[in-house]
N, C-alpha and C positions, 0 to 999 in steps of 0.2 A: 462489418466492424473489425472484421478481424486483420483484412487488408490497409483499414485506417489505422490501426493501432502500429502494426508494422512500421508504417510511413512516419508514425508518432519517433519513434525509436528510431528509425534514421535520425533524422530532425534533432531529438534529444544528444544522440552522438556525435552531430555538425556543431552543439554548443556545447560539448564539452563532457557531457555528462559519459560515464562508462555504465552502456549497459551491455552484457554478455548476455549469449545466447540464455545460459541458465535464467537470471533476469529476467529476460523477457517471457519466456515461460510463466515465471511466479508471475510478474506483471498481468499477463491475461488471465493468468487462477484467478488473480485478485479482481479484475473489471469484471469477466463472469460471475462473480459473488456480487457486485457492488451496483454493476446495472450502470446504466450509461446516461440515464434521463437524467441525473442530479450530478452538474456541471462541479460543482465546490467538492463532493463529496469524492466523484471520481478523478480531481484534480489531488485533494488530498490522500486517496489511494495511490495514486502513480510515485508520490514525490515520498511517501513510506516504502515504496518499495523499492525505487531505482535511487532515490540520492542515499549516497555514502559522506555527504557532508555538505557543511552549512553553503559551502561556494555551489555544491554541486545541485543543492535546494532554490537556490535563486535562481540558478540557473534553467532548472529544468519548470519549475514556476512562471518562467516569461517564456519559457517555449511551447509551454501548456497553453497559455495565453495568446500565444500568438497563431498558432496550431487551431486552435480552438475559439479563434475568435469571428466568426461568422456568426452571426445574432438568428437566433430564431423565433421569426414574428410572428406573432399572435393572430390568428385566423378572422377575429375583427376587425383587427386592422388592415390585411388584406385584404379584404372586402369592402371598407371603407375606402382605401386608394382606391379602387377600380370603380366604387361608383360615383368619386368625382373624377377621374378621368371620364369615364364615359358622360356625364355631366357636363363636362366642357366641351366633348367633342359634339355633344346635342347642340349646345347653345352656338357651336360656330360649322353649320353644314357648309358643304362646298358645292356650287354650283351645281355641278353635275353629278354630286353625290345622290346614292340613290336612297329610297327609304328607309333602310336596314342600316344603316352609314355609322351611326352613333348608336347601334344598339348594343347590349351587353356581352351577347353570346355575338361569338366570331360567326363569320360565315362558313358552309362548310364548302369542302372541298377544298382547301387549306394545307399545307405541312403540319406535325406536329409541332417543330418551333414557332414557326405564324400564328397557331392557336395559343399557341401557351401565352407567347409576347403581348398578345392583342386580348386575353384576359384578366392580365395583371397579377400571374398567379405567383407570386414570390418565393413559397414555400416549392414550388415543382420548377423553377425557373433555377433556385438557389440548386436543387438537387441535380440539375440537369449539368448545373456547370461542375458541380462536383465530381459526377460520374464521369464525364466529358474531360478533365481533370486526371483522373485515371485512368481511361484507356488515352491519353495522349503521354501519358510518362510523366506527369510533373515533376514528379521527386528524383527524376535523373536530369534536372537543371541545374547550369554548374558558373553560367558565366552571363553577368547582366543582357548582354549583345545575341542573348538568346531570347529575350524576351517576346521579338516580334515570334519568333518559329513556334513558340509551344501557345502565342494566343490564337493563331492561327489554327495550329492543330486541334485546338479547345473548340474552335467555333465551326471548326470542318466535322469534328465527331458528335456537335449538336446538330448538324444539318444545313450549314450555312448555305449549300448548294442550290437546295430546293426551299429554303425561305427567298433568294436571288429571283428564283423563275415565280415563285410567290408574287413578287414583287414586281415584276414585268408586267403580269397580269393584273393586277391590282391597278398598276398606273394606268391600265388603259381602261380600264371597267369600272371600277370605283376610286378617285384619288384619293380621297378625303381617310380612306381607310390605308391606303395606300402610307399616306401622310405617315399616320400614326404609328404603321409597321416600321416607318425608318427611323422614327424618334426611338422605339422600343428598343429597336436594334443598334443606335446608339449608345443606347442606356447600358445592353445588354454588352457589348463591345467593352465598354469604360469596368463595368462587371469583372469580366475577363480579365482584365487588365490588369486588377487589381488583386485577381482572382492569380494569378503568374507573379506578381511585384511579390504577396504573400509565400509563394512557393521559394520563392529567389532568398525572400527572406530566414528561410527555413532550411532548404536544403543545398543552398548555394555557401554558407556561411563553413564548414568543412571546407568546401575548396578553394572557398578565398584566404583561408589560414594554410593551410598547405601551402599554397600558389607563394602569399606575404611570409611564410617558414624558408620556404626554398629561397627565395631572397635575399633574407636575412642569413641564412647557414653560409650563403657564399659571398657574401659584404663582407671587407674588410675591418676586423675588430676597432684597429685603431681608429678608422673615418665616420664608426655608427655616433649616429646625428641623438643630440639627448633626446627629443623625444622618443627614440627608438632601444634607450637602453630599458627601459624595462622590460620592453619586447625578447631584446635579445637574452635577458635573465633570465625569461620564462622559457626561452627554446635552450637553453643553459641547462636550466632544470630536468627538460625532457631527454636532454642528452644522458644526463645523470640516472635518469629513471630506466631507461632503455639500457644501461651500461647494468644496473644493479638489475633487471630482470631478466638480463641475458645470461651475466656472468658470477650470480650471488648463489644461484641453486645450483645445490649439488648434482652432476650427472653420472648418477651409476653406472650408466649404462656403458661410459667410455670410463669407469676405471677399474671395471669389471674386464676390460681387454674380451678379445680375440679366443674362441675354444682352441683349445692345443689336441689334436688329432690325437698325436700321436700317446702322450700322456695319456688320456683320457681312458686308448685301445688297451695301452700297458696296465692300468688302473682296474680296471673289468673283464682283464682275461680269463678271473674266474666264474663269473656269468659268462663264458663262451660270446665276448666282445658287448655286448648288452651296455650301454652306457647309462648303467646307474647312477655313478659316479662321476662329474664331470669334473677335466680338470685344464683352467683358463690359462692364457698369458696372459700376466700384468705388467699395463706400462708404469713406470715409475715417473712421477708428477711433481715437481718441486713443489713444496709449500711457496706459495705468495710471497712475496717478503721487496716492497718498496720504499725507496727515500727519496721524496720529491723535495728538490728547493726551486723557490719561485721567485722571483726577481719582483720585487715591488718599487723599484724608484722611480723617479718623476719621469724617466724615458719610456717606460712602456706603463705606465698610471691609468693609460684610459683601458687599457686589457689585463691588467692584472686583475682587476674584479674577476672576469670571468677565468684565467688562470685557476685562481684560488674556490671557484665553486664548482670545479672539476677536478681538486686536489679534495678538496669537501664531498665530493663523489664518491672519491678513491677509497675514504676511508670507511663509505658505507658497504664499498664490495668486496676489497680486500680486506682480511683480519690484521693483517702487519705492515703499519704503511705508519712510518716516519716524516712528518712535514718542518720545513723550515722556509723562512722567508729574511728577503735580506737587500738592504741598498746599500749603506757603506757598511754597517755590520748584518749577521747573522742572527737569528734569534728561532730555536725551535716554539711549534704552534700546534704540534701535533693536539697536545690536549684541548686548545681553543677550538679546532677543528671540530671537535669528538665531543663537545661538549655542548656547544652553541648551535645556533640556526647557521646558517650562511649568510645572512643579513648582518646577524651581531657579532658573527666572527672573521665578518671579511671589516667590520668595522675596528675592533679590538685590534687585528692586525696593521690596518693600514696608519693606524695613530700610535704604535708603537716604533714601526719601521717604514712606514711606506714614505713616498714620494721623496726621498731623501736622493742625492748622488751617487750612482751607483759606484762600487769599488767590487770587483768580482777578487781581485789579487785577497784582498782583505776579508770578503767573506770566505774565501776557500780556506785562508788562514784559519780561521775559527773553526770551521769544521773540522780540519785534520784535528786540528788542538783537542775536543771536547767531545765529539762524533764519529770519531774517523773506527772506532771500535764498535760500530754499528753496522759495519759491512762484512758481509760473509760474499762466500761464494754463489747463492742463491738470492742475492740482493741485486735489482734494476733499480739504478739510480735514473732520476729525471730532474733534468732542469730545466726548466722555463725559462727564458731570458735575453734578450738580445744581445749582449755579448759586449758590449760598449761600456768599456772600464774608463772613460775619463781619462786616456794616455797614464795612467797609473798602469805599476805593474801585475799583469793578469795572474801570474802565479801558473801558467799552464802546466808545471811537473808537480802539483799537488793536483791537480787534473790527474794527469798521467798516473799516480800513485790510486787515486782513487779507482779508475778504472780496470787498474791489474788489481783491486782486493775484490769488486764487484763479477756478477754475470754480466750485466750488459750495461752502459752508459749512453743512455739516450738524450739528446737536446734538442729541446721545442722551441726554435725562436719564430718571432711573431713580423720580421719584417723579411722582407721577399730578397731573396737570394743574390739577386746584383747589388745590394747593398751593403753582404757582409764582403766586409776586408778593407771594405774604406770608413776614412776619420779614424772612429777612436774604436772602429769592430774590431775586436779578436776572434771573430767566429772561424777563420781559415785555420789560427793556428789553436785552439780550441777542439776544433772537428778534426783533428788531426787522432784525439783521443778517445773520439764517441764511436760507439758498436754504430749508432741510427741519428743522424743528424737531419731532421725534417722542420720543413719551412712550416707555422701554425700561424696563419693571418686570418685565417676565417674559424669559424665554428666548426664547419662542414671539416678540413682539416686537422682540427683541435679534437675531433671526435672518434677519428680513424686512427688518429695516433694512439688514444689512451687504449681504445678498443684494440688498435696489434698489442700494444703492451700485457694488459691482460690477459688476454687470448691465450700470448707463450704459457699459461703457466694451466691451462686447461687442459 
């Protein structure tokens, strides 16, 4: 059981659910208290102890379910199939069938699968493929087009070899029984089948999300198809999650620095060098301190969604992160950001300023005006934005101003590189003024960027 619980716990981490090693510990505390034989009760144990919420309870609910969904028949019933099978096979003997042909008990001198198939034994048939199931690896199936390899290996580590020479012998000595063994062995085939479809279902689903993630990270924001923008929300999110688990906790350890040798010797010369006392080098680490504006008009509208849910990121990992959004005017969102879901604050924003013309000349104007006393030295300014002012004037020396009060002025644009400097881009003379000028079309992109930004300040 303990190797099936295991496989339970992959399986539950292919749909979603997080369970960590701790988990799974308490997990088995809890089946060794609760016993295995009462399906509901041990179904309600797992999902008390590994879901951490209502998505992660449905979840792991239809995993239990499907994990768990092999029927186990009642020993009458067993008994009752096999004696109308052998009932039928009495009423239709075959020619040269010999007396024993229809009777209950196999003949001996048989394989163990030949007996088993030719008793009808359900309960030892279901177990066989189970076991046969684990020493074939099920749970390291990753891609449908593996289906035939691991039925194969299922029916090779039941014996499939010597049911074959079973079967040779049989055609020539008894057919009638012969017959029966290849029907079973169909049956038993289709079994298997469904016995690997179920595996596919379970532990293949982790790698068809990875596989359909990788995908998506490297699809071009502005071309994703709407069935696939929620997709892209969610791998949105995991960026975000990953960004705040990497870079939210405090690491002692590196701002503890380096032992200073030599300090330390000086420090303890009166214990005759004995380092009682230790004394470190410390690196000096700016505090955090961002101002993101994000371009919301109608030219980059289908990625500014996901712009502003990694700006919504930003201000769960950094403490000091200033947001603004802007198409012909400016308007800070800082507190929308900080206040709201992402849902309802990428809503409130985009019905205040979005899809509107963009005018870069115009928003820059506003922020010098009303924000421009917002940047220190210790400030990374980002913008988002493709750079396309409409042949209006870009303002690039409030640009220029901005980036000698700031550390570093970075800009994310969303459209690929041969495009800026024609029509209405400014991005050449724009980039003229950014520390880090990087192309962000995809996720995968959009993710390394915010991730170097942050990182500097670690």
């Amino acid at each position: 059981m303990r190797e099936n619980l295991h496989r339970f716990f992959r399986a539950a981490r292919g749909a979603g659910v997080h369970v960590s090693p701790a988990e799974s510990i308490d997990a088995m505390r809890v089946v060794a208290q609760v016993g295995v034989s009462d399906r509901a009760i041990l179904r309600d144990a797992l999902l008390l102890t590994l879901a951490k919420s209502q998505d992660e309870k449905l979840a792991l609910g239809d995993c239990f379910d499907l994990f768990f969904s092999q029927p186990e028949p009642r020993q009458e019933q067993v008994e009752a199939a096999s004696h109308d099978t052998a009932q039928e096979t009495d009423q239709s003997p075959s020619p040269g069938a010999s007396s024993d042909a229809g009777g209950g008990q196999p003949p001996e001198g048989l394989g163990p699968l030949a007996q088993m198939l030719l008793s009808q034994d359900r309960n030892a048939i279901a177990a066989a493929i189970a076991s046969a199931a684990g020493a074939a690896s099920l749970s390291d199936i990753r891609y449908s087009t593996q289906r035939g390899i691991f039925s194969s290996r299922i029916l090779d580590a039941m014996g499939l070899q010597r049911l074959r020479d079973d079967l040779d012998e049989l055609t020539a000595t008894n057919p009638s029984l012969a017959e029966r063994l290849r029907a079973a062995l169909d049956a038993l085939r289709e079994a298997v089948r469904d016995t690997v479809s179920q595996g596919l279902a379970l532990y293949a689903r982790e790698e068809a999300e990875n596989l359909r993630n990788e995908i998506l990270r490297n699809a071009p924001l502005a071309r994703i198809e709407r069935r696939q923008v929620a997709e892209m929300r969610a791998l949105i999110r995991q960026i975000a999650r990953r960004l705040r688990e990497r870079y939210s906790k405090p690491r002692k350890r590196q701002r503890r620095g380096h032992l200073d040798v030599r300090r330390t010797l000086r420090r303890n010369a009166a214990w005759g060098g004995v380092p009682f006392l230790t004394a470190w080098k410390r690196k000096h680490r700016d505090r955090p301190k961002i101002v993101a504006l994000c371009d919301v008009s109608g030219s980059v509208a289908q990625v500014s969604d996901f712009f502003l849910l990694l700006i919504h990121s930003l201000h769960e990992v950094v403490d000091d992160v200033r947001s603004f959004a802007f198409s012909s005017h400016l308007v800070e969102v800082s507190d929308i950001l900080e206040t709201k879901s992402p849902e309802e604050a990428m809503r409130e924003i985009m019905s205040k300023v979005g899809f509107g013309s963009s005018d870069y000349g115009s928003a820059l104007v506003g922020f010098e005006k009303e924000f421009m006393s917002t940047l220190t030295p210790q400030t990374t300014v980002i913008v988002l934005g493709d750079a396309r002012s409409n042949n209006l004037d870009p303002r690039a020396d409030i640009l220029r101003r901005i980036s000698e009060r700031s550390k570093r002025l970075v800009w994310l644009n969303p459209e690929g590189r041969l495009a800026w400097g024609f029509g209405d881009s400014e991005m050449p003379r724009y980039a003229t003024f950014c520390s880090v000028v990087r192309q962000c079309a995809t996720a995968q992109q959009l993710e390394r960027a915010v991730s170097d930004i942050v990182a500097t300040y670690q």
